[in-house]
C-alpha positions as CSV (number, residue, x, y, z in Angstrom):
1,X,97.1,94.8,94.1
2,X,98.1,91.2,95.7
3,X,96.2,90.1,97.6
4,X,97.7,87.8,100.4
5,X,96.3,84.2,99.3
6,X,98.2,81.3,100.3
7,X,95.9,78.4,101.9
8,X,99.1,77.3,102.6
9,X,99.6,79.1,105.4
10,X,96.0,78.7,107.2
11,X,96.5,77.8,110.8
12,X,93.6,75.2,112.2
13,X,93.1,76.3,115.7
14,X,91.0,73.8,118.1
15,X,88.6,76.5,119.9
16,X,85.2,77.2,120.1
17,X,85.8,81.0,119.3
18,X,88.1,81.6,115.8
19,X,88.8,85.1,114.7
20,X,90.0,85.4,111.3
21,X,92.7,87.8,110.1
22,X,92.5,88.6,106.9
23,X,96.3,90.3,105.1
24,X,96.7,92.5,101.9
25,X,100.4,93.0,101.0
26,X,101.5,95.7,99.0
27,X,104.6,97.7,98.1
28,X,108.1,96.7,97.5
29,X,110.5,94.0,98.3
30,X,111.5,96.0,102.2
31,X,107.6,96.1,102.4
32,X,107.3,92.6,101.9
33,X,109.8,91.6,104.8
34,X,107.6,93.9,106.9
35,X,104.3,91.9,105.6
36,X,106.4,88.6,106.4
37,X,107.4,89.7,109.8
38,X,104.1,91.0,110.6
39,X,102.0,87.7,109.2
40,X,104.5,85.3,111.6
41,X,103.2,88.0,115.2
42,X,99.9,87.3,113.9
43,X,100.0,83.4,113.5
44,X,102.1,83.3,116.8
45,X,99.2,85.1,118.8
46,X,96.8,82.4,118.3
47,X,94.7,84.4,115.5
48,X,93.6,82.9,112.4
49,X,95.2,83.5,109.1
50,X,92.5,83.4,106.1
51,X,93.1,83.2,102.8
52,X,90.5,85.5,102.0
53,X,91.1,89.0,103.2
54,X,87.5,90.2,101.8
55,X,85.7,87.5,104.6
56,X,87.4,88.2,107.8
57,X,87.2,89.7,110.9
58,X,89.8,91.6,110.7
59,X,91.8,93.0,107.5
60,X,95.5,94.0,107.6
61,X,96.4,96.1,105.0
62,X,100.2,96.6,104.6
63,X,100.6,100.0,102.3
64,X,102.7,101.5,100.1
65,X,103.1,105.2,99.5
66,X,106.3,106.0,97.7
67,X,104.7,107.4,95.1
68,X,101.3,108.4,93.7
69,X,100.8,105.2,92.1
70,X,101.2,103.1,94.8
71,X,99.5,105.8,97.1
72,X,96.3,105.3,94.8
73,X,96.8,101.4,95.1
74,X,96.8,101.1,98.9
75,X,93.6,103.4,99.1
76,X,91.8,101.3,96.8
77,X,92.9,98.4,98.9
78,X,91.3,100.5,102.2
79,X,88.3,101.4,99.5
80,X,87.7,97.7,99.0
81,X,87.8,96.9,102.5
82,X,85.2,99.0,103.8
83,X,83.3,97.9,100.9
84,X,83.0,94.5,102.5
85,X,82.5,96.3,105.7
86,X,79.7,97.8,104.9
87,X,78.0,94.3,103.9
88,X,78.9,92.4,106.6
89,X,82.0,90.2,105.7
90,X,84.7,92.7,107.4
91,X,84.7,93.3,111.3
92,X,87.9,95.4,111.4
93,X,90.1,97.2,109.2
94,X,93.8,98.2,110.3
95,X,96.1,100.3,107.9
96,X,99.8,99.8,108.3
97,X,102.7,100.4,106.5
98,X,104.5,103.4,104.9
99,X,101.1,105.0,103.6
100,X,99.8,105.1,106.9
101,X,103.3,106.3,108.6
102,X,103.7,109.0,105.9
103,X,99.8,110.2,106.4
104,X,99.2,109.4,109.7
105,X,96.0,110.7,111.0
106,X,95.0,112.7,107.9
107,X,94.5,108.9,106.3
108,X,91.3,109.2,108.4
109,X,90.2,112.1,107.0
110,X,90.4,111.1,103.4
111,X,88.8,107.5,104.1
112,X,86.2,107.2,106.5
113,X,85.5,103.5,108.3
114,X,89.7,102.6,109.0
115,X,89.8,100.8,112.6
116,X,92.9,101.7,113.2
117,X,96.5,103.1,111.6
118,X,99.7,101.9,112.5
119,X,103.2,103.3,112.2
120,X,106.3,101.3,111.2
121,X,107.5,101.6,114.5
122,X,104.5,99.3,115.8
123,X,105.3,96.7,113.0
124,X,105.9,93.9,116.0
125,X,102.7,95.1,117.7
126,X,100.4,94.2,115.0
127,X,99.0,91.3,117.0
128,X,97.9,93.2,120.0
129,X,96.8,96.0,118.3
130,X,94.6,94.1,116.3
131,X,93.3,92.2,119.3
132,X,92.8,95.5,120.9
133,X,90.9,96.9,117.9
134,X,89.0,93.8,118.3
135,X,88.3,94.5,121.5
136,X,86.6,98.2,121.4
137,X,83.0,98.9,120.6
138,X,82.6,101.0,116.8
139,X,84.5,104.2,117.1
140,X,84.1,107.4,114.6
141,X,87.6,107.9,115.0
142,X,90.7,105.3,114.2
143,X,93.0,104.2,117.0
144,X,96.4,105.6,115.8
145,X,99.6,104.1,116.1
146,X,102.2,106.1,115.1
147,X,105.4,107.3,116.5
148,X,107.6,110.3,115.9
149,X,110.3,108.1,114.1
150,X,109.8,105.2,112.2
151,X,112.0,102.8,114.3
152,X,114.5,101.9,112.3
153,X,116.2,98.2,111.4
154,X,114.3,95.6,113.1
155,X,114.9,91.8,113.5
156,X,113.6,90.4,110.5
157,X,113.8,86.5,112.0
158,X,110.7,84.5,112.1
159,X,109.1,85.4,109.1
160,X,106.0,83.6,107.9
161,X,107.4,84.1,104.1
162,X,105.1,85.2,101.2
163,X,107.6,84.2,98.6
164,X,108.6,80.2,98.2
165,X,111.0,78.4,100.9
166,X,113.8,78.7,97.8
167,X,113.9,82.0,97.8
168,X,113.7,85.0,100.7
169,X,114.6,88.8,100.4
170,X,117.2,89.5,103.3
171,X,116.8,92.9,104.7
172,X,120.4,94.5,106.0
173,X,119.5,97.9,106.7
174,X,116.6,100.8,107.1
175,X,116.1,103.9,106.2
176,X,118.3,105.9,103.7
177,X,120.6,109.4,104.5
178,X,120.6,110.5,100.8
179,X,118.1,113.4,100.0
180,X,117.4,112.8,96.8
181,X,115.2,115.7,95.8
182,X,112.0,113.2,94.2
183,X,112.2,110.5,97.2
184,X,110.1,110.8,100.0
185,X,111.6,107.6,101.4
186,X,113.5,109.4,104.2
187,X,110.7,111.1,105.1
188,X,108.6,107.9,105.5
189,X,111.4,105.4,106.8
190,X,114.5,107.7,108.9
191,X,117.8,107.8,109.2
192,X,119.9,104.9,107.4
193,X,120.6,102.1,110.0
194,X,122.8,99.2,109.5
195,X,120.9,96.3,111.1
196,X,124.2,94.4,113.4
197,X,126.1,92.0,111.0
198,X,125.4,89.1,113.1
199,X,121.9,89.6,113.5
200,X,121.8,89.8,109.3
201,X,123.6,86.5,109.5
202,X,121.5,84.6,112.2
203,X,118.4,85.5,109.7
204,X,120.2,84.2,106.5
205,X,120.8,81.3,108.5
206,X,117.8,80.7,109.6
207,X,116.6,80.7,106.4
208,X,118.9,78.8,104.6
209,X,117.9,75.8,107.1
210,X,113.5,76.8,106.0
211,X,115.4,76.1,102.4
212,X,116.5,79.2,101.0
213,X,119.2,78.5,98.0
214,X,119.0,82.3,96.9
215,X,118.9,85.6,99.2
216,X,118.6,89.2,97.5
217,X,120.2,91.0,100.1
218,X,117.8,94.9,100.3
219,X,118.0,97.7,101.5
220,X,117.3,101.7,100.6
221,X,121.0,101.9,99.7
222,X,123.0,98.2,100.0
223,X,126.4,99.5,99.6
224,X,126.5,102.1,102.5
225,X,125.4,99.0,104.4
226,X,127.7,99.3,108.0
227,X,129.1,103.0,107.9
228,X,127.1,103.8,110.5
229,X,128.0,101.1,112.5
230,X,131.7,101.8,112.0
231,X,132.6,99.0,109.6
232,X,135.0,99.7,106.7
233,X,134.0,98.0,103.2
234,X,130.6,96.5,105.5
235,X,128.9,95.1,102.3
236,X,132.0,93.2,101.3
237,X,132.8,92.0,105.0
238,X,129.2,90.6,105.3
239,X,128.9,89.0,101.1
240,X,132.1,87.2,102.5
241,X,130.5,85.9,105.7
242,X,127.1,85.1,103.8
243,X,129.4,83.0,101.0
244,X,130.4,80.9,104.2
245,X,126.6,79.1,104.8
246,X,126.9,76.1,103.0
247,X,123.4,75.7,102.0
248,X,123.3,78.8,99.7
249,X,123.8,79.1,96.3
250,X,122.7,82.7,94.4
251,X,123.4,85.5,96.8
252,X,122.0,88.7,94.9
253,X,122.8,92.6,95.8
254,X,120.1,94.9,94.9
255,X,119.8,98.8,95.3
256,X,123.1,99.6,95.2
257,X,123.5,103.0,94.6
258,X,125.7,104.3,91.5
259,X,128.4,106.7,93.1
260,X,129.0,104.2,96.3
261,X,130.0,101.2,93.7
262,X,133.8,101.2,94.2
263,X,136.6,99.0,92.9
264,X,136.5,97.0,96.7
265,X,132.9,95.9,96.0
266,X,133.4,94.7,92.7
267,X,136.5,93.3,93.7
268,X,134.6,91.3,96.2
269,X,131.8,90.0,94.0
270,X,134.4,89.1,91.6
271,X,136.2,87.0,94.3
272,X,132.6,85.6,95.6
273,X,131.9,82.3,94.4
274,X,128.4,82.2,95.4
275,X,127.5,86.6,94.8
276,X,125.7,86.3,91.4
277,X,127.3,88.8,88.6
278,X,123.9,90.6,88.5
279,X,124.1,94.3,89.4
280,X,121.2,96.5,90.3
281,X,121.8,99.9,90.3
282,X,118.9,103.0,89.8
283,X,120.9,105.8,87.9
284,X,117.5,107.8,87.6
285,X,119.0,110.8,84.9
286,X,122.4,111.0,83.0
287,X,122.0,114.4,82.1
288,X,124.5,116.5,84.9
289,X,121.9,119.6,85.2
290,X,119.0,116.9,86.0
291,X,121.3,115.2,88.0
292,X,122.6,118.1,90.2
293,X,118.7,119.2,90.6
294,X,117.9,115.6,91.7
295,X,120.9,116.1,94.4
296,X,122.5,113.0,93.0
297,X,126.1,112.4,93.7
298,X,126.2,110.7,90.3
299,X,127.5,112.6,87.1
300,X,127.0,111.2,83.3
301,X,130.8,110.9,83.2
302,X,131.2,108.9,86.3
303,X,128.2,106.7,85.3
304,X,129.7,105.9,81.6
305,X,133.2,105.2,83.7
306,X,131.1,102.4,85.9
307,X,129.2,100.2,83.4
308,X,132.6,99.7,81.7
309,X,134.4,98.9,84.6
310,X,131.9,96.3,85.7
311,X,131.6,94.6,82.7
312,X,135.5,94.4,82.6
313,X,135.6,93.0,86.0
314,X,132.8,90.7,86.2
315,X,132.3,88.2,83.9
316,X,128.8,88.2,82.0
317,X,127.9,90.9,84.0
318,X,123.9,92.0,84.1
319,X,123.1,95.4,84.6
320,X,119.5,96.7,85.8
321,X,118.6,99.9,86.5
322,X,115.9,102.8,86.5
323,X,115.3,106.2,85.3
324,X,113.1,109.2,85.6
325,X,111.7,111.0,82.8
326,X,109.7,114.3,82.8
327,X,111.7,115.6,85.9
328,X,111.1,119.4,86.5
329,X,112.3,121.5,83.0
330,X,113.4,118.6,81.5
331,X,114.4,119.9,78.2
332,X,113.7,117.8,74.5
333,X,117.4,118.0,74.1
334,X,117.8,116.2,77.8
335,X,115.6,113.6,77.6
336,X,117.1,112.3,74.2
337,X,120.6,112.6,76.2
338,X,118.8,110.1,78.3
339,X,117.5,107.4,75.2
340,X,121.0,108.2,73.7
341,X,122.8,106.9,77.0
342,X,120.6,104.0,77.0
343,X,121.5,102.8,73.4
344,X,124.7,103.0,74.4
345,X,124.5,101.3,78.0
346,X,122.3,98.5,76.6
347,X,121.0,97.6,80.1
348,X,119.6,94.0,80.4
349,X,116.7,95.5,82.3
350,X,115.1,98.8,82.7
351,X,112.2,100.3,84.7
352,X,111.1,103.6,84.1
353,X,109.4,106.4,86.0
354,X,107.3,109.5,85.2
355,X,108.4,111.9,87.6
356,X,105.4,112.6,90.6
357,X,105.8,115.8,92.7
358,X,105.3,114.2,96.2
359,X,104.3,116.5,98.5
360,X,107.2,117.1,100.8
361,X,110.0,116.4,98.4
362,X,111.9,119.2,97.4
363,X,111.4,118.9,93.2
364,X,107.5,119.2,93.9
365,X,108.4,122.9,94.1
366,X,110.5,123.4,91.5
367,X,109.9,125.3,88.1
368,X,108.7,123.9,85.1
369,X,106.5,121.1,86.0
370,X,105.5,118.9,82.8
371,X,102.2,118.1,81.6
372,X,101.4,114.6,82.2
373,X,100.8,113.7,78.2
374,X,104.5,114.4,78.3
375,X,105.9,112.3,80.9
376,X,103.7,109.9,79.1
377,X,105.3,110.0,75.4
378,X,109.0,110.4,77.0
379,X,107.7,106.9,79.4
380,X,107.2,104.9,76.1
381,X,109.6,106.1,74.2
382,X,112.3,104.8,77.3
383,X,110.8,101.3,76.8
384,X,110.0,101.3,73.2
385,X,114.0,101.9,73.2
386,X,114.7,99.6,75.9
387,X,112.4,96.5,74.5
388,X,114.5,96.4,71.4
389,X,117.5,96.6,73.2
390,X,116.3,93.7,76.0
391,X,115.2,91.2,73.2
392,X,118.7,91.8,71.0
393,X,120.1,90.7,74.5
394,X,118.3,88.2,74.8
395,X,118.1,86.8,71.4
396,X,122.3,86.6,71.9
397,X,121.7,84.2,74.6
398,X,121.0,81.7,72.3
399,X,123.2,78.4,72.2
400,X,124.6,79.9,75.4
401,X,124.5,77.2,78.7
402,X,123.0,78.4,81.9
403,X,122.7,76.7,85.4
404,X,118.9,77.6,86.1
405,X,117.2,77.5,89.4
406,X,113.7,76.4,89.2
407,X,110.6,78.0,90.7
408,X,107.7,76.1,89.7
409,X,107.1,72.1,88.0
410,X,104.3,70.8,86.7
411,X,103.8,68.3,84.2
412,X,103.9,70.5,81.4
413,X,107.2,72.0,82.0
414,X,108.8,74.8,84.3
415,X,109.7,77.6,85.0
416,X,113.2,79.0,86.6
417,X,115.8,81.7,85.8
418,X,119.3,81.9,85.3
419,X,121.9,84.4,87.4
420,X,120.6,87.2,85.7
421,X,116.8,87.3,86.3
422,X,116.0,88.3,89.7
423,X,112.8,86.7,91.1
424,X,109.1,89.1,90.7
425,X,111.2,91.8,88.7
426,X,113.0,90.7,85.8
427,X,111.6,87.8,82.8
428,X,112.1,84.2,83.1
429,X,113.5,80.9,81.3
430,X,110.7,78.5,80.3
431,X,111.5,74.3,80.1
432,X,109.4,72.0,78.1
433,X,109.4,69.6,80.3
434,X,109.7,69.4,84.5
435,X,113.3,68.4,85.3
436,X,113.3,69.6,89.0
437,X,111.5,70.9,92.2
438,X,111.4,73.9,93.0
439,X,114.6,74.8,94.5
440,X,116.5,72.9,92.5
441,X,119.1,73.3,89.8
442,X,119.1,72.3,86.4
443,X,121.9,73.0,83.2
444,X,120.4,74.0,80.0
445,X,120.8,75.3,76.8
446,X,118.7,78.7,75.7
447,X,116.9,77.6,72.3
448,X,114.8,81.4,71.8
449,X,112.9,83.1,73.6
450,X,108.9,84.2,74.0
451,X,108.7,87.5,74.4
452,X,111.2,88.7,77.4
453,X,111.2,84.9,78.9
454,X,114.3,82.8,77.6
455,X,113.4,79.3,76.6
456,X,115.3,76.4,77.4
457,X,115.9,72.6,77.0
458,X,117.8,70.9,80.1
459,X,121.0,69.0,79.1
């Protein structure tokens, strides 16, 4: 869990009377932005932001709850809370987030001592509810929160970042329209919605000028970014506009999806100076039956067809992806289809999933469930695969030349990445020595590598 603990960002207030607001921020990326957005309404309202979310007065706990994993994390995060409650150090405890919008009141059932639960829609609220909550004398019963639709996109500006001034996630829509058969993300987040391309530009804007050199643009699925707002190739209209602020270097696409990847959009990043040649794309199965079950519009044949065409049309291309092992009645003879197509595809990067059968989702129903000690061996035997192929890759950087942004100096050396290592995800390149702040750009040569980090020596 990651806990929210930058001293950095404690706000000295001159009164008599300080209450402390304590912030846990979990999930992904889009959850980040949220935890951002919701950090800035809480600094703005004259609250105190503490570094130490276990000694508060109040504790914010932004969830995840894609999947059972994360749902486990985010209760332990409430369990810890209440913990501290109990002795003393804890006041209030407020839930928000996607575990809380995706439980809603039956959170309360299954943890007792949560202050209150709050929706997605109520994301800009979180100030006043937490003032209110502050407010009200010890209740049984949480104060919910919650709406009947998550709310959609949102003006992201005004964030009080969690990542370093370099580097900022740029969120361009909400929601997703595909009904993947797993994913209980509609469920949780609505309807796809394209935030306005000029409000996605004012926020890269803004923070470009707070220092920003790279943006990884987000979303549930990037490349239907502005269909429903009417706007023909919307992802390539808005990496053009992006390439036009003059203070940003690395603009970075992730989540596209595989069967909306067109010849336009890699024509565009081709074209792009400043859109890195790094492509994220989750093909979750290559076996068609699995695939069809899944409701993905993808098919092995397609898939095979698209790797090659982007590393023909984008020089030095890096591919990432994920897949999904021990989906419903996945068959011996489908899963080594699967480790067959990833020797072949030799992905720079690859996460994998054992299948969960979220309530709600259609594939928790489905036939032929598989015991967990399989999802397990079939989980190790994907990255036992994929290791060997991500250290051949890397071990043919070697000699190669790379322009390196750098994340973190100290006096003995740094650390930074090259285009193809996007930040909190992928490995890194190491530097003996400190060459430049963070921010800044270096050249250097790759001389090995430690593991899955690269290491480096400036030029």
């Amino acid at each position: 869990m990651d806990f929210f603990q930058n001293p950095a960002i404690l706000i000295v207030m001159e009164t008599q009377s300080v209450v402390t607001v304590g912030f846990v921020a979990l999930g992904c990326p889009k959850n980040v932005v949220d935890s951002e957005v919701m950090l800035a309404r809480l600094g703005q309202s004259g609250l105190v932001l503490s570094p130490d979310p276990d000694h508060a007065d109040v504790v914010v706990i932004n969830t995840c709850g894609f999947i059972e994993p994360a749902k486990e994390e985010a209760l332990e995060a409430i369990r810890r809370a209440i913990r501290y409650k109990k002795k003393g150090h804890i006041r209030k405890i407020v839930v928000a987030g996607c575990l809380s919008e995706r439980m809603g009141q039956a959170l309360s059932n299954e943890i007792k001592g949560i202050d209150a639960i709050v929706g997605l829609a109520r994301r800009d609220q979180i100030a006043e509810i937490v003032q209110q909550v502050l407010r009200e004398p010890k209740s049984k019963q949480p104060d919910l929160f919650l709406e009947h639709e998550p709310g959609g996109a949102k003006d992201d500006r005004g964030r009080l970042l969690i990542t370093p001034a370099h580097w900022a996630y740029l969120r361009i829509s909400e929601g997703c329209n595909r009904r993947c058969s797993f994913c209980t993300i509609p469920a949780i987040r609505g309807q796809f919605q394209s935030k306005p391309m000029q409000m996605v530009l004012d926020e890269a804007k803004e923070l470009a000028a707070n220092g920003a050199v790279e943006l990884s643009l987000i979303a549930q699925d990037s490349n239907f970014y502005g269909r429903d707002l009417g706007l023909k190739d919307g992802l390539c209209q808005l990496i053009r506009e992006l390439e036009k602020i003059d203070s940003l270097e690395w603009i970075r696409l992730m989540y596209l999806y595989p069967a909306g990847i067109d010849d336009r959009l890699l024509e565009s990043i081709a074209a792009c100076r400043k859109v890195v040649h790094y492509i994220d794309m989750p093909i979750q199965h290559i076996n068609n039956r699995i695939l069809k079950s899944m409701c993905r519009a993808d098919t092995r044949e397609h898939t095979i067809e698209l790797i090659s065409k982007i590393r023909n049309c984008l020089a030095g291309a890096v591919l990432r992806t994920t897949v999904m092992v021990g989906y419903p009645a996945e068959t011996d003879a489908e899963f080594a289809e699967l480790l067959e197509f990833i020797e072949w595809a030799r992905f720079d990067a690859l996460g994998c999933f054992r299948f969960s059968p979220e309530p709600g989702t259609a594939a928790a129903g489905l036939p032929g469930q598989l015991p967990e000690g399989i999802k397990h061996q079939r989980a190790d035997a994907v990255m036992s695969a994929q290791q060997k192929i991500a250290f051949a890759n890397m071990d043919g950087r070697k000699g190669k030349e790379y322009r390196i942004l750098i994340d973190e100096a100290g006096p003995h050396g740094s650390v930074g990445r090259f285009y193809g290592q996007a930040p909190h995800i992928d490995s890194v390149c190491k530097l003996p020595a400190a060459t430049a702040a963070p921010g800044g750009f270096i050249q250097a040569n790759v001389i090995g590598r430690d593991g899955y980090d690269l290491i480096a020596e400036p030029l």
